[in-house]
Each structure stands twice: as C-alpha cells, then as structure tokens.
C-alpha positions in Angstrom: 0.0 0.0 0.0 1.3 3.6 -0.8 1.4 6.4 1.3 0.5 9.6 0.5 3.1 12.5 0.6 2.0 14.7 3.2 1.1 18.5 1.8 3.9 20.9 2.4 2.5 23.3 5.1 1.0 26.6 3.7 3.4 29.7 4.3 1.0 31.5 6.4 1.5 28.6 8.8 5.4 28.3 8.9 4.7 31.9 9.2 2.4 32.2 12.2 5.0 29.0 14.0 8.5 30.2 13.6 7.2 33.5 14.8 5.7 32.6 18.0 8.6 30.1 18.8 10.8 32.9 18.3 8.9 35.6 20.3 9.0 32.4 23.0 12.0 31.9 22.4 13.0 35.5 23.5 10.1 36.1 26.0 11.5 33.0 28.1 15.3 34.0 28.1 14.4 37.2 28.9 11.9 36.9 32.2 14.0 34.2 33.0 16.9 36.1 33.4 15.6 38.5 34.9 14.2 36.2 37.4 17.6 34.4 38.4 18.8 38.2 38.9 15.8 38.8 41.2 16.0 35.9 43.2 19.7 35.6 43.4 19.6 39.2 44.7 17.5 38.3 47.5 19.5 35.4 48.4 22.6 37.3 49.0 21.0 39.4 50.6 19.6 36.7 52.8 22.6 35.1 53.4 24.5 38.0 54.2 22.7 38.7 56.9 22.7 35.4 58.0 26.4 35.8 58.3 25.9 38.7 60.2 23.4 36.8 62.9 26.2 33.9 63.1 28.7 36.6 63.5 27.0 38.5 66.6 26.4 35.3 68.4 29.7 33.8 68.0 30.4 37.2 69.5 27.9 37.1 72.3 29.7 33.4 73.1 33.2 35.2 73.4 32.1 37.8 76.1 29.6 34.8 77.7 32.9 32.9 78.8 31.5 30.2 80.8 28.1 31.7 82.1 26.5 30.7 79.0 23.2 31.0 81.2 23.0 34.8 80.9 23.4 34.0 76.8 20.2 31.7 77.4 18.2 34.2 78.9 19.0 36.6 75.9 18.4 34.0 73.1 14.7 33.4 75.0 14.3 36.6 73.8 15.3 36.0 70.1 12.6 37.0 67.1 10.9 34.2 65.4 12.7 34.7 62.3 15.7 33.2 63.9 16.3 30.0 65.6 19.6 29.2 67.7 20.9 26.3 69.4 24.2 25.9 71.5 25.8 22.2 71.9 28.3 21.5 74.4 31.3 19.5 73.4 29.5 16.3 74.8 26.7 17.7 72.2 24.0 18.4 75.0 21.7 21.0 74.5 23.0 23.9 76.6 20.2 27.2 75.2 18.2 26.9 72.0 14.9 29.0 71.0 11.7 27.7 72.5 10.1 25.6 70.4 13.3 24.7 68.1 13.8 21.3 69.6 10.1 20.0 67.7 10.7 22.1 64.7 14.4 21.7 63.6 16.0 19.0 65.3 19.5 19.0 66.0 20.3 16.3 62.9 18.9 18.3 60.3 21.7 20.8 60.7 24.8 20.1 59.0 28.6 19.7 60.7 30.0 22.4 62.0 32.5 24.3 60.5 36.0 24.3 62.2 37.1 28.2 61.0 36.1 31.0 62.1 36.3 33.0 58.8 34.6 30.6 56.1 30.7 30.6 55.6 29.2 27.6 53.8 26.1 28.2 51.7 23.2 27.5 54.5 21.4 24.2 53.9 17.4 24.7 52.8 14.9 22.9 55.2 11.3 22.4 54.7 9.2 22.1 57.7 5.3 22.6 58.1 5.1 24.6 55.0 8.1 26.8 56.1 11.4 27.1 54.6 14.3 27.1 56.5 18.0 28.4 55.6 20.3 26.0 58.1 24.1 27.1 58.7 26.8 25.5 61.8 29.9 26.8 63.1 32.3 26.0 66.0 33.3 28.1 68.6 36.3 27.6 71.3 34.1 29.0 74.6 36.7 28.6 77.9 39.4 26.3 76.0 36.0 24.1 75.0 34.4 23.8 71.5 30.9 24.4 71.3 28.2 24.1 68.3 26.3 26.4 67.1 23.0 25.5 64.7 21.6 28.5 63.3 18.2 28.7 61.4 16.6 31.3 59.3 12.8 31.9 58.4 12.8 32.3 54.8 9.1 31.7 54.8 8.0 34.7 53.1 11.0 35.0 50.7 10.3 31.1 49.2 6.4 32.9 49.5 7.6 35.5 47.0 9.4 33.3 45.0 6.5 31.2 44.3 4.5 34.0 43.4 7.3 35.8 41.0 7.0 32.1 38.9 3.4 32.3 38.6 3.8 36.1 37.9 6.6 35.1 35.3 4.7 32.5 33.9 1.1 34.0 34.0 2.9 36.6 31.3 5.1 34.6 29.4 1.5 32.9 28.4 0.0 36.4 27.6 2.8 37.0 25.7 3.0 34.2 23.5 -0.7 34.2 23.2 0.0 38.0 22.1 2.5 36.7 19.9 -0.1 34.2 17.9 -2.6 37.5 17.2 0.5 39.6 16.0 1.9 37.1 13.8 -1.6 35.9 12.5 -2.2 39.2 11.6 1.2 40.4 10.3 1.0 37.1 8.2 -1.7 37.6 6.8 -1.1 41.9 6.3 2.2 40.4 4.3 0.5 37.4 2.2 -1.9 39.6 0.8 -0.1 41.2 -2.1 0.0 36.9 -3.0 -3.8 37.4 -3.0 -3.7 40.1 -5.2 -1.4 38.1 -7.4 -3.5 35.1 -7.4 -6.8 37.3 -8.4 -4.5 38.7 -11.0 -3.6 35.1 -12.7 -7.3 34.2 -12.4 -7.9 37.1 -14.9 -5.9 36.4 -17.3 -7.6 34.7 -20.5 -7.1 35.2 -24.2 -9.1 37.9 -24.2 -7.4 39.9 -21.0 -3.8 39.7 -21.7 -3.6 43.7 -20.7 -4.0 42.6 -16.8 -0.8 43.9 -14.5 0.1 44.0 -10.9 0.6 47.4 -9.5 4.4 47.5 -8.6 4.2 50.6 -6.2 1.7 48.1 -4.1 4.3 45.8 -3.6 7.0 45.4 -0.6 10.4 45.8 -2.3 10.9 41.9 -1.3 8.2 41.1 -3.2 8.6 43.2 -6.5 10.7 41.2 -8.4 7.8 39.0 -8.3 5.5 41.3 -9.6 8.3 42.3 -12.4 8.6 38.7 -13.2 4.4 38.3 -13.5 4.6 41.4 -15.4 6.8 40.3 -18.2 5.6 36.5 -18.2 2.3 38.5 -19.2 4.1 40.3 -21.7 5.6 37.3 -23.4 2.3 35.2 -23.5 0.9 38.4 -25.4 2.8 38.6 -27.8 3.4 35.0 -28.3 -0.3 34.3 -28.3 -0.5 37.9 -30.7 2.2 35.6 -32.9 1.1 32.5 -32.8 -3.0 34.0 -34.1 -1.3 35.9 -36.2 0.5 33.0 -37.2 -2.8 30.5 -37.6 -4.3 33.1 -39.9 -1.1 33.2 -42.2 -1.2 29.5 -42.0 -4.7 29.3 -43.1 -3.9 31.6 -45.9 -1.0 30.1 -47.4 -2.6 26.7 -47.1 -6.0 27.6 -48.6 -4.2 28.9 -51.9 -2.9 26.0 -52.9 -5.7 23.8 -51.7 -8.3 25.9 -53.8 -5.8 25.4 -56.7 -5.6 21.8 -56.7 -9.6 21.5 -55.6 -10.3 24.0 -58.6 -8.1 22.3 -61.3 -9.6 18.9 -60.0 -13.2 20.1 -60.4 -12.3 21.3 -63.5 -10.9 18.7 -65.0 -14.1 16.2 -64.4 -16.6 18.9 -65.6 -16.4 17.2 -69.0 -14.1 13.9 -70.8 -10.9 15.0 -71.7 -7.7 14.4 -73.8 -4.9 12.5 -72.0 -2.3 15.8 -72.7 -5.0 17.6 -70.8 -5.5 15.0 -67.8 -1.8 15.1 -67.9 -1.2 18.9 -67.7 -4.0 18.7 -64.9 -2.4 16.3 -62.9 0.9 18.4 -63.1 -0.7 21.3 -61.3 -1.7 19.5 -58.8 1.6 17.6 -58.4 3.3 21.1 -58.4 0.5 22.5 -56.0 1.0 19.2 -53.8 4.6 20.1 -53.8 4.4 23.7 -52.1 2.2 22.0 -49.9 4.6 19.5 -49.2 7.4 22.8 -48.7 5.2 24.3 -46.6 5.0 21.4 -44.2 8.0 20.7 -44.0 9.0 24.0 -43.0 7.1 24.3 -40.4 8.0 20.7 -38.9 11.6 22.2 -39.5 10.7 25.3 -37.4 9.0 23.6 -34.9 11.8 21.1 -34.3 14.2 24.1 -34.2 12.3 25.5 -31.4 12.1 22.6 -29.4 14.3 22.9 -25.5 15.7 19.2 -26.3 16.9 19.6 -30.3 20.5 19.0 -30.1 22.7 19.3 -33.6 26.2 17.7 -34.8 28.4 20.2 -35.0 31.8 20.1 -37.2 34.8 21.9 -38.4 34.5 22.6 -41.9 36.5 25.0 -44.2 33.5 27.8 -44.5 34.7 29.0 -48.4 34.2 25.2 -49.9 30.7 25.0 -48.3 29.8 28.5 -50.1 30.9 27.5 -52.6 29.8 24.2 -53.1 26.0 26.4 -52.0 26.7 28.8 -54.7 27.1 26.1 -57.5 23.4 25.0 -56.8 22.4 28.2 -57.6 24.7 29.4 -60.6 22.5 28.1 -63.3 19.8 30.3 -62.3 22.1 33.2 -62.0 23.8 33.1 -65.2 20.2 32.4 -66.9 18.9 35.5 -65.0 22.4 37.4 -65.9 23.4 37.9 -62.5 26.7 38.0 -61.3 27.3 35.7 -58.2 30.9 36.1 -56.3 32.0 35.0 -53.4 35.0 36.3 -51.5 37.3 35.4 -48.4 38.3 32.6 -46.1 37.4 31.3 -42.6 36.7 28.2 -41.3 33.5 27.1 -39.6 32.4 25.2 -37.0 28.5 24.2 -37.5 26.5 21.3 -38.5 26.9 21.5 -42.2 23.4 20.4 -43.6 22.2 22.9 -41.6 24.9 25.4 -42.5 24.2 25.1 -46.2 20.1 25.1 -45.5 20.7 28.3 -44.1 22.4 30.1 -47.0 20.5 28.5 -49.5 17.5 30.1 -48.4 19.3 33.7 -48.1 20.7 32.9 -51.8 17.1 31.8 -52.9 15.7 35.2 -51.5 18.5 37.4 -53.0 18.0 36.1 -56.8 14.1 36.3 -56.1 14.3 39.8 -55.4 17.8 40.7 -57.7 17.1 42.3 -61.3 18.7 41.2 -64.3 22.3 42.0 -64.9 22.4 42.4 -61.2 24.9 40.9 -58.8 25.1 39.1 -55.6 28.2 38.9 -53.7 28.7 36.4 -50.6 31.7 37.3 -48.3 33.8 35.2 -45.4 35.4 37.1 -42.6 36.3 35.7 -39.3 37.7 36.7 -36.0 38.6 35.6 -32.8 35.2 34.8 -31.8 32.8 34.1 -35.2 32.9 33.5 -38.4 30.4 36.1 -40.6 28.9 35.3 -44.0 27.4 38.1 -45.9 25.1 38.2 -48.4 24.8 41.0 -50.5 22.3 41.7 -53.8 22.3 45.0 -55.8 17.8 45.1 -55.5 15.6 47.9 -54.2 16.1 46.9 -50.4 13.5 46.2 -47.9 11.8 49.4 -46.3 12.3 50.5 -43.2 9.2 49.4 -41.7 9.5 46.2 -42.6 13.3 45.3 -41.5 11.9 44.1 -37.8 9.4 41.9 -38.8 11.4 40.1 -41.9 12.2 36.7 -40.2 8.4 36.8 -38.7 6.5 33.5 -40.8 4.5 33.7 -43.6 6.2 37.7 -43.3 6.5 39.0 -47.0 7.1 42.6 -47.2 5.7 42.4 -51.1 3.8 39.6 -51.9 2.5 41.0 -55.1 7.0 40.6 -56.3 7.8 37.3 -54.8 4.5 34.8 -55.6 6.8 32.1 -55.5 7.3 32.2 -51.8 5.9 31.2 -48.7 7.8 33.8 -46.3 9.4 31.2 -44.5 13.0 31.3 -45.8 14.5 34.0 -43.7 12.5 32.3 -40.5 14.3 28.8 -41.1 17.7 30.8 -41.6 17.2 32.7 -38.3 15.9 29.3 -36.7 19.0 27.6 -37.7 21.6 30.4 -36.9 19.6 30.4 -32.8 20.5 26.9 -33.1 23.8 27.6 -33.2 24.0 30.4 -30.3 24.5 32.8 -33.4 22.9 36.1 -35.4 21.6 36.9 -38.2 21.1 40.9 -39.5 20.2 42.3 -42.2 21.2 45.7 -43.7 19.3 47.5 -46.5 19.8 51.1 -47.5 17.1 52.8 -49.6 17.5 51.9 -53.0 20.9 50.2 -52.7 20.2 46.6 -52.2 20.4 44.4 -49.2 22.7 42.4 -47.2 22.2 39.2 -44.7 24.8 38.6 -42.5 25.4 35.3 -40.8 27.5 34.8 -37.5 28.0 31.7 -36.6 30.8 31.5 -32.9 34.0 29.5 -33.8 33.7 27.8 -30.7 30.7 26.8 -30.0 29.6 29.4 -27.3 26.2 31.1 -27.7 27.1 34.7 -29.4 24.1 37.0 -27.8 25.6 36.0 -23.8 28.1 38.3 -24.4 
C-alpha cells in the first residue's frame, strides 16, 4: 500500500510557527533572566545577613565565657525569624529558641565548621510549610568547642518566590498568546499582495492579456515578483498575438494552394478530356502538392528548431568550400537571370553543415528572387577571434524600413505581389538555424541600394548573444 506525501505546510503557517517560537524563544530567556537576577539578589541578601546573625552570636559566646546562662536568657528573647541552638562539646543542648527542639532537630543541621572565617552556603529545610535556611559553626568558649546550629525563616521570601513564577509564567502565556494575534495578523497583512497576485492570474484569459500588478503596491521583497508576473504577461501576449497571427497566415497560405488543386480537379471532371489535358491537370496538382509539401516541412523544420531538447552535430569545416559548393546550386539560375554571383574570403566554420548550407540556400534563394537582371550578388567570409560572418549582399531595391523588424516573422513578405513564388518562410528557417547555433543573423538595406544578410555563426561553440 502507498502512502501519501503529506502536503507541504502553507506559508501562512510556517509563518504564524516560527514567529511565535521565536517571540518564545525571547520572551522565556528574557523573564528568565531577569528572574535568576531577582531571586539571586535576594538570596545574597539573605545570606548575608545570616552571616551577620552567626557573627553576633559567636560574638555574644566570646564575652559569655562560661556563664552561657545569661546567653540563654538573651536567646529566649530571640525573634521568630531566627532559631539558635548551643551544643556543648558532649553535644547536650545547653540554650536553643523555645520551640526549636520539635521544629528543627538538632540532625537536620549540617557539621560544623572548624574556621572561624569561612561561611558555607546555608542548607534549605522544609518544615510545616516553612522554609528554613540551616548554617553550623564552632566556637572555642573557655578552652571548649561548642556548636552552634543556626536557622533562618525564609518563609515569606520562598512565598515570593513562588508568586514571581506564577507572575513570570502568567505573562510569558499572555505573551506568546500575544504573539499568535501579532503574527496571524502580520501574516496575513504580508501574504496579501499573494492574493492580489492570485486574483490577478485568475484574470488572465485570451481575451485579457492587458492585466498587471501594480508594482508601487508591492513590498520591495516582493517586486521582483510582480516584475517577473509582469513580463511572463508580456511574453504570452505577444506570443499568443504571434502565434494567431500566425494560424491566420497558415490558413492563408494553405487555402491557396488547396483551392488550386480542388479547382483544377473540379475542372478537370466537368467534361471527358484528352490525356495531354488529364496530364497537364495532374501536373498542377503535383506542383501545388509540392508547395504543400514545402510548406510542411517547413514548419515541422521550425518547430523542431524550437524545441528545448533539439540538439545538432556540429563540425569543423572550411566555410569557403561549403559557399561555394551552395553557390554552384544556384549558378545556373544566376547566369540564366544574368546575375553576377561572387564569393569572397576565407574562414573556417564550426557548425552542422546540412544545416549550415540550409541556411544560406534560403538567403541565396531570397536574394535572386528579389535581384534584377544583370544584377549581382556577392557572398563574403570574414572571421575573428570569436565568429565567423557570412554576408550576403544583392544590388535590389532593399527592404523598407518598416518592414526590416518583422522580416524573419513566418509567412512575413514585405511584397507579396514581387515574390509569388514564396511562402515567407526562408529568412524564418535561416534565423531558426543560426539560434540553433547560439549565433545572429542581421540584415542591412539602405534605400535603393540593395540588401545584405549577414550570418555569424561562434568559432567555438559558445552562444554569441551572452556576451
């Protein structure tokens, strides 16, 4: 049978806990510190002058000599917070206080001790629900030692002891109860931006992408939060702007060549035809099934590309042979079209090379699209210490301005009516492919004086835009 895992506890919780224990915590040290200073205080004070009452007697003793009766008749006399008892050296009784003999027996009292400087700490006795400090000492009285048991009433100090506890302790539970309100309510004062968030995120829907959390409401330890919700909003707009945007160019480019091929089919069984015409029929469609065919596999291409987990084989190659070899392809149709195609310098690349020569076949495919006759297209290799750059330049009318950021968008032309052989997905793959590689791709177009692609693909491997 499996267990469960228990739920984490909620923060409010962990919260509410670690600040009472602390508040404990502190609460306790504190009274009881205080407390040992109090009652230590008094004990001093006790015992001091219980060394003062020993003192004065063993005095009285000294003057007593051997008429220890006229020491008996004084000690009669004694206060009850006080309780004395001489022992002759045979340890008879010779004067205690009246009473002392039931109350504090003479065994209770521990030895004597043999200076006459030292104090012990007194011994605590319990009697009758009353507390007893017990001290002994020796004194030489006529060449003979004699005992003297000494008690002292501490009745109403052990009283007030008993009472400071229950005061200490009586407040220590306010307090921590007082802690509990505070940190419920402190809690829940600080969770509540949380809330906010929460009410936020419940928001936010297709159609209310525009939702943000106030960041002047927000503790500063909390804000990067709210900056952090604020652009992960920002990001599923646009990409959710892109990828509708994207669905209706999709739509569009796929309805063309499906109402071609429906149209030519529809056509062709409105009435018996001629083989030659059957064939040319079934060409159209082959050639329209083909651009579908493009299409898709582009966009599995792209899609791939963009995946966390797509990993490519990467390989030192000399960059000017795989131009070159790329620029062959696409002679024929130069040379037909009268364009001049060059390529010029040397570098060496380090790239997967199917995906290398993907790339700049799509930026050569683009350039002789949009390249007049008698034109030229140049491709140039330069390296440095950190990438290798291949440039692309044509001699045609340029891009305009407004529509250089949005030329590696999908299904992006910036004429449609100039290039109907196109999908406005090359320079989408090329920029794909170059991310790929932790490179960049730009593109630079004057106003009436062409337009160059530049490719930078890093030498070594390392991702080009972390620097």
């Amino acid at each position: 049978m499996s267990l469960k895992p228990s739920e984490p506890r909620s923060i409010a919780s962990q919260l509410v806990l670690l600040f009472t224990l602390a508040a404990t915590l502190l609460l306790s040290c504190s009274l009881g510190v205080f407390y040992w200073m109090v009652v230590r205080h008094a004990i001093e004070e006790d015992n001091a002058v219980l060394a003062d009452k020993l003192s004065a007697i063993r005095a009285d003793l000294k003057q007593s000599g051997a008429g220890l009766g006229e020491l008996t008749s004084r000690r009669s006399g004694e206060p009850a917070v006080y309780w004395v008892r001489v022992l002759d050296p045979a340890q008879r009784i010779v004067t205690e206080t009246a009473g002392m003999a039931t109350l504090l027996p003479r065994n209770i009292f521990p030895a004597p001790l043999r200076s006459t400087s030292s104090f012990a700490a007194p011994k605590n006795y319990r009697a009758e629900d009353r507390f007893f400090a017990l001290v002994a000492t020796a004194e030489n009285i006529g060449g003979q030692p004699y005992a003297i048991q000494l008690a002292q009433d501490r009745s109403a100090d052990d009283k007030f002891r008993r009472q400071f506890r229950l005061l200490f302790a009586t407040v220590l539970a306010v307090g921590v109860f007082a802690a509990v309100v505070i940190a419920i309510n402190v809690t829940r004062r600080a969770l509540r931006p949380l809330a906010q968030m929460t009410r936020s995120v419940e928001r936010v829907g297709p159609t209310h992408f525009s939702e943000r959390v106030p960041l002047t409401q927000w503790p500063a330890e909390l804000r990067p939060l709210a900056v952090a919700f604020d652009d992960m909003l920002d990001r599923l707009e646009d990409s959710f702007t892109r990828l509708s945007q994207f669905s209706a160019d999709l739509a569009h480019e796929l309805r063309t060549p499906l109402a071609n091929i429906l149209g030519e089919a529809q056509v062709g069984l409105t009435r018996q035809r001629s083989a030659d015409e059957y064939r040319e029929t079934i060409e159209s469609v082959a050639a329209e099934c083909e651009r579908l065919s493009a299409i898709v596999d582009n966009l599995l291409f792209l899609a791939r590309a963009e995946s966390a987990d797509r990993q490519i084989e990467r390989t030192s190659f000399d960059a000017r042979a795989a131009v070159e070899t790329v620029a062959t392809y696409y002679q024929t149709i130069a040379e037909d079209r009268h364009v001049h195609l060059a390529c010029d310098g040397q570098g060496q690349m380090f790239a997967d090379p199917l995906l290398f020569r993907r790339a700049l076949s799509n930026v050569l495919d683009n350039s002789l699209r949009f390249t007049p006759n008698d034109g030229t297209i140049k491709i140039t290799i330069s390296q440095n210490d950190s990438r290798t750059e291949i440039s692309v330049r044509d001699s045609g009318a340029g891009i305009a301005p407004e529509h250089l950021p949005r030329v590696f968008d999908r299904f992006y032309r910036a004429d449609p009516s100039r290039s109907p052989g196109g999908t406005g997905l090359g320079l989408a793959l090329v920029k794909s492919i170059v991310d790929l590689h932790g490179g960049s791709v730009r593109i630079e177009s004057p106003p009436e004086n062409g337009t160059t692609v530049i490719l930078a693909f890093p030498v070594n491997g390392k991702d080009l835009s972390k620097k």
